[in-house]
N, C-alpha and C positions, 0 to 999 in steps of 0.2 A: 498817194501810195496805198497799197490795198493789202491785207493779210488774210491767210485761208489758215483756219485752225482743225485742227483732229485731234481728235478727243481718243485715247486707246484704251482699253481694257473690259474683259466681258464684264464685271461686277456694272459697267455703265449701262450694257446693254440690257443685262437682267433687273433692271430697275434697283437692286439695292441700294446703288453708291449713286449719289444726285452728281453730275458735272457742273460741280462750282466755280473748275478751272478757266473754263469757258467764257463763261460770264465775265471774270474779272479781267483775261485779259483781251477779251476784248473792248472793254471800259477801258482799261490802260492803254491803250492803243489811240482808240477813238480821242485822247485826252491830248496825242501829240500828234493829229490826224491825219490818221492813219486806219482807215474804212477796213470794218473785217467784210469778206463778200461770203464768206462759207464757214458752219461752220458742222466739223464732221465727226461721229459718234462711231467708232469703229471693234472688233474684236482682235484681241490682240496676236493676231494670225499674220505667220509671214505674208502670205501670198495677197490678204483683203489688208496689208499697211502697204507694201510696196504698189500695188493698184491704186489706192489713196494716193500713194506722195507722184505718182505718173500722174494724176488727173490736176494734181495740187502745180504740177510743175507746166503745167500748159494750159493753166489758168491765168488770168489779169492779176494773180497775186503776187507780189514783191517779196513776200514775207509768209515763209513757212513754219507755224509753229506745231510740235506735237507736245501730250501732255500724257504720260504714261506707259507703264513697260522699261521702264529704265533700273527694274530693283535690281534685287540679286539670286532673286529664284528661276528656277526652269525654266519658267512658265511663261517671264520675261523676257519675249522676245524683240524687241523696238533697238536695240544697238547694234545688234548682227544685220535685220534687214536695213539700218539704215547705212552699215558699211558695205552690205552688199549694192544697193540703193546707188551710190556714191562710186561706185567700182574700186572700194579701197578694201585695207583690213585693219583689224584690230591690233592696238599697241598698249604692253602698258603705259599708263601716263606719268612720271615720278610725286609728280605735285599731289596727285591724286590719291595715289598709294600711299602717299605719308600724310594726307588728310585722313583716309578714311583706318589708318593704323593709329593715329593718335587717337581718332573720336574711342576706337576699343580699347585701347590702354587706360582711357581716363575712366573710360565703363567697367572697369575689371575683366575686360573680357581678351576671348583669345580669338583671334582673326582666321575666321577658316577661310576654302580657298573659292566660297561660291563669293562674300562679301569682298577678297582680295580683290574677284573678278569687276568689281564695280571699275574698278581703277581701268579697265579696260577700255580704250575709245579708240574710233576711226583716227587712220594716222595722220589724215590731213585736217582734222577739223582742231577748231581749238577750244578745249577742255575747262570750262568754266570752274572751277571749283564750288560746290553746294557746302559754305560750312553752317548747313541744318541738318543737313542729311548724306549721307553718301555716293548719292548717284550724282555724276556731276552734270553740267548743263554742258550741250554738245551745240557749236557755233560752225554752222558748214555753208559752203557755197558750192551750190545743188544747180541743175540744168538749168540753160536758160535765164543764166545769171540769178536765180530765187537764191534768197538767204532761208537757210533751214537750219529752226533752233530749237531741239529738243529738251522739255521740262522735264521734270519728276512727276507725278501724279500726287505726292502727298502736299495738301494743297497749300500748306501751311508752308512747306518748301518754294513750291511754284510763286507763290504772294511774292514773298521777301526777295525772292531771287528775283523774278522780275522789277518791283520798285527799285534795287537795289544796284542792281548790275545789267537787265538786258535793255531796259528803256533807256537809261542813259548810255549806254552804247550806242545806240540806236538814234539819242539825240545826235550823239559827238560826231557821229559815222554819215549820217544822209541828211540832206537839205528838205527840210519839212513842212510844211504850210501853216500859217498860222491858223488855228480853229476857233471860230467865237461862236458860242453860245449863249441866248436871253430866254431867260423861263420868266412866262406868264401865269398865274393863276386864275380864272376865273371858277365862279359858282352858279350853281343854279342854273345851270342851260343845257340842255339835253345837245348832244354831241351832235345830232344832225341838223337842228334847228342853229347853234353857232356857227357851223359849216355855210347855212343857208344866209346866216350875217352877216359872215366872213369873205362872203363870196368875190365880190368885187374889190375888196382889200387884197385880198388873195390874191385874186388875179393879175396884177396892179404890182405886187411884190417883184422886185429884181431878180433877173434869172437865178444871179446865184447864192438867193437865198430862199433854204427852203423851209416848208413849215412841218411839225408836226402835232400831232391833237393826241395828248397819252392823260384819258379816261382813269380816273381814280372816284366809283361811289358818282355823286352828283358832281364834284369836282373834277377840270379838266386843265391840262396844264399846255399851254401853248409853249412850244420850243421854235424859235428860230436857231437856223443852224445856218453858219459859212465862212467858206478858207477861202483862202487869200495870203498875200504878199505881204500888203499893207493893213497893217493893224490898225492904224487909226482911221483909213477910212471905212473897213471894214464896221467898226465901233458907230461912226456916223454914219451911215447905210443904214443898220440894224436898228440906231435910237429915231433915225428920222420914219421909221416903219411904226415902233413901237407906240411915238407922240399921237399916233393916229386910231390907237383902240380905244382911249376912255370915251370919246364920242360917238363910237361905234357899242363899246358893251355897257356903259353907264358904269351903276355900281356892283355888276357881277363882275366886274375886274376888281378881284378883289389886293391883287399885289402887282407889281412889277416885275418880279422875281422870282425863281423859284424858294418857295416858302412853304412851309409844313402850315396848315389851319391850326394847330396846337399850337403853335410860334405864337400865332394873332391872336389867339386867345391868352395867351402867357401874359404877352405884351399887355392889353388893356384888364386882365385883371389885375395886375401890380399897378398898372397905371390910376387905375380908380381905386385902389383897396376894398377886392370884392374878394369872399373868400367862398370857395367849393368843397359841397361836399357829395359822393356818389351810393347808390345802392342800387346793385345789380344782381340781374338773377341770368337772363339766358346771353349776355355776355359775360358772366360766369372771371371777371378778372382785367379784362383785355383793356377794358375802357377806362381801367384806374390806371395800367401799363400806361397806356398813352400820354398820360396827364405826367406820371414821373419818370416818363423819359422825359422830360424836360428839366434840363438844371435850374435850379431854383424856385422849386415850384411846390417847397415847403412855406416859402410866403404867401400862399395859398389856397394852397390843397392840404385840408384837416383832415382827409379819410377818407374811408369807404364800406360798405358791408356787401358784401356777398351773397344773397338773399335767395340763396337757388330752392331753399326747402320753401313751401307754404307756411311751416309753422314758423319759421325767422320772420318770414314776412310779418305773421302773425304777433309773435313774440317779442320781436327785438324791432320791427318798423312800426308797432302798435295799429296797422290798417285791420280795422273792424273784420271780423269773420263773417256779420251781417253782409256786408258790403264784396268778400270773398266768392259768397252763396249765391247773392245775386245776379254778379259781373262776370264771373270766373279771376282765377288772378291773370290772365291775360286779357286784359280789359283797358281803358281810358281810367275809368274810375279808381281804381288799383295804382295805376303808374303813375297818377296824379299822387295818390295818398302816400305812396311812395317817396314820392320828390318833397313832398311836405312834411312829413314828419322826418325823413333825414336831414332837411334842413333845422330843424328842431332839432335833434337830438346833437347835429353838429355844433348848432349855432352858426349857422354860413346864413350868408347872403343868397347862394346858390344853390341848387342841389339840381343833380340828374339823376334819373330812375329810366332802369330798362326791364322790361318783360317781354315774353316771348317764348314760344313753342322753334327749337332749332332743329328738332328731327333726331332720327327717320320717320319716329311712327308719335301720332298726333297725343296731347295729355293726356292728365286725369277726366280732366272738365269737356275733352274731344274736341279741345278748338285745332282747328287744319295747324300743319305743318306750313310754315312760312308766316305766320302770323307774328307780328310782333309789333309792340306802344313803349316811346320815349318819353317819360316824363319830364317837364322842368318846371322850377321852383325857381322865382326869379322875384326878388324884393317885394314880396307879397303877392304876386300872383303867380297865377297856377298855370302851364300852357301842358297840352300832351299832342303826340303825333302817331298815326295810326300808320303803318308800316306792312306787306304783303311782297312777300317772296319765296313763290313755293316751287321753282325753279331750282334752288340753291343749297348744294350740300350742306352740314350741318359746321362745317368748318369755317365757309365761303361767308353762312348766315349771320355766324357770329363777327365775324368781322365785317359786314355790310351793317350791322347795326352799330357798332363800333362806333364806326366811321358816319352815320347818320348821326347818332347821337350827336357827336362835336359839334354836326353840320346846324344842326339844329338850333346846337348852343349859342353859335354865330351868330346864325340869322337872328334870334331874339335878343341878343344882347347886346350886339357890335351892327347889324346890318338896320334896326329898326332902332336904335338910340336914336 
């Protein structure tokens, strides 16, 4: 089964407001599979919504979702076009009216007659109640047999309501295909060269299972994907594929699963009792982030410093100013002194140091934009990695060095034990 989504409202099309609506449901979907084929960013204009839902309705999609226009202002236009849409008209609904009468009495407020108007829905469709919000969820059977099920746009609304009430409708109401999904991890293989690995495995793979290759940094996450009837032999299809990659990638397979590399690393420092500690400057936060999203990861993450000025570096990491003058602080010799005396000052086992120039316009010292050295401090010795990307916003830079760093981390301490 397939669903075409539309997205309404100008605030999407002027860039302010991000469609996060989008995204999730069609991850909700996909999860009871259920293929989105389209999906569509529109202005909340009669005439460019009713063009959408005709395009929407003589598509391969089963399942019409919109997601906005459904407030209580003017401006809101998405429940007129879809009663006109529908060839029906608007009724109040009672259910609705005394939801959205209650939520303003509990508000101290008084019900004027644009919010009463929420209560208003197509007379044939049925009238979900939203108790987040007041605009209700509209349930219609649109041309061509399509089910068309109108959101809210507040997205917070949209979430709940759909976990809540329209997927499972949706389970209880249509016979659905089972979906399985296996995430692969591998590292260190540049995405074309796996491809070129992969090649005859690939090919060799059952029609109705497909693959995909979703690039993250130097990590690449293989997804097998396929529906089916039969769950269990779907299950053995997919593992008898799987048994077939550690002889094919060695040790850059580095999980079976989908798995976060912070997971792996969690995992074998607790497992060995190794404790870390970080000092960063041009990821500037992000790479201590990563480490406590991880629950439990006071058993061994003792801190971090922020090192973005020279004189911190100076001051508070104690790396020579000699050594400063020399190398600049975007240097090997810096990110090294870096990673060594934070583990000093922590007392860890470990430490990571980052420096780098993340842009627009190149330092003090003029080392290029894109330039950036990971250090690590690893049970008495020193390693660093010299890094170049000058390609890469200053947003993009800092999370590519992020996400190196760990990488790094890996390879030294889990990939080469």
């Amino acid at each position: 089964m397939n669903a075409y989504l539309i997205a309404i409202g100008d605030e999407l099309l002027s860039g302010r407001t991000l469609d996060t609506n989008s995204n999730f449901i069609a991850k909700q979907l996909d999860r009871i599979g259920i293929s989105t084929i389209k999906i569509s960013t529109i202005f909340d204009d009669l005439e460019t919504i009713k063009n959408e839902l005709l395009q929407a309705t003589i598509s391969k999609a089963d399942f019409i979702f919109t997601t906005g226009g459904l407030g209580p202002t003017k401006d809101d236009k998405t429940k007129q076009t879809i009663a006109d849409f529908l060839s029906d008209v608007l009724i109040f609904n009672q259910d609705c009216l005394d939801h959205v009468s209650k939520l303003y009495t509990e508000r101290g407020r008084i019900l004027n007659e644009l919010t009463r108007n929420q209560a208003l829905v197509p007379s044939r469709s049925l009238a979900i109640v939203n108790r987040y919000g007041t605009a209700p969820i509209l349930w219609s059977k649109a041309k061509n047999n399509k089910i068309l099920i109108n959101l809210p746009g507040v997205p917070y609304e949209t979430r709940a309501m759909m976990e809540e009430t329209i997927i499972p409708k949706i389970k209880s109401e249509f016979k659905l295909p089972f979906i399985l999904r296996k995430s692969l991890t591998v590292i260190n293989y540049p995405e074309s060269e796996l491809a070129i690995a992969l090649t005859d495995w690939e090919n060799e793979l059952p029609k109705n299972i497909s693959l995909s290759y979703l690039p993250a940094g130097s990590r690449i996450e293989l997804r097998l994907t396929i529906k089916g009837e039969d769950k269990d032999l779907m299950e053995k299809l997919v593992s008898k594929e799987i048994e077939k990659l550690p002889e094919i990638l060695g040790d850059r397979l580095i999980s079976k699963e989908e798995i976060n590399i912070i997971d792996l690393i969690s995992d074998f420092l607790k497992k060995e009792q190794l404790s870390i500690a970080l000092a960063e400057s041009i990821t500037g936060g992000s790479l201590s982030q990563c480490f406590t999203s991880v629950p439990g990861c006071s058993s061994y993450y003792k801190g971090g410093i922020i090192a973005y000025n020279t004189k911190i570096k100076e001051n508070i990491l104690n790396v020579p100013r000699a050594l400063i003058d020399e190398h600049t602080v975007v240097s090997k010799e810096v990110a090294e002194a870096m990673a060594i005396n934070t583990a000093k000052i922590f007392q860890t086992d470990i430490a990571i140091s980052t420096t780098g120039v993340a842009g627009p316009n190149t330092d003090e010292y003029n080392n290029p934009v894109g330039l950036a050295y990971v250090g690590l401090f690893y049970k008495g010795e020193v390693f660093s990695e010299k890094f170049v990307y000058s390609n890469l916003t200053r947003e993009e830079m800092i999370l590519r060095i992020s996400n190196k760093a760990i990488e790094f981390l890996y390879n030294k301490i889990i990939m080469n034990k």
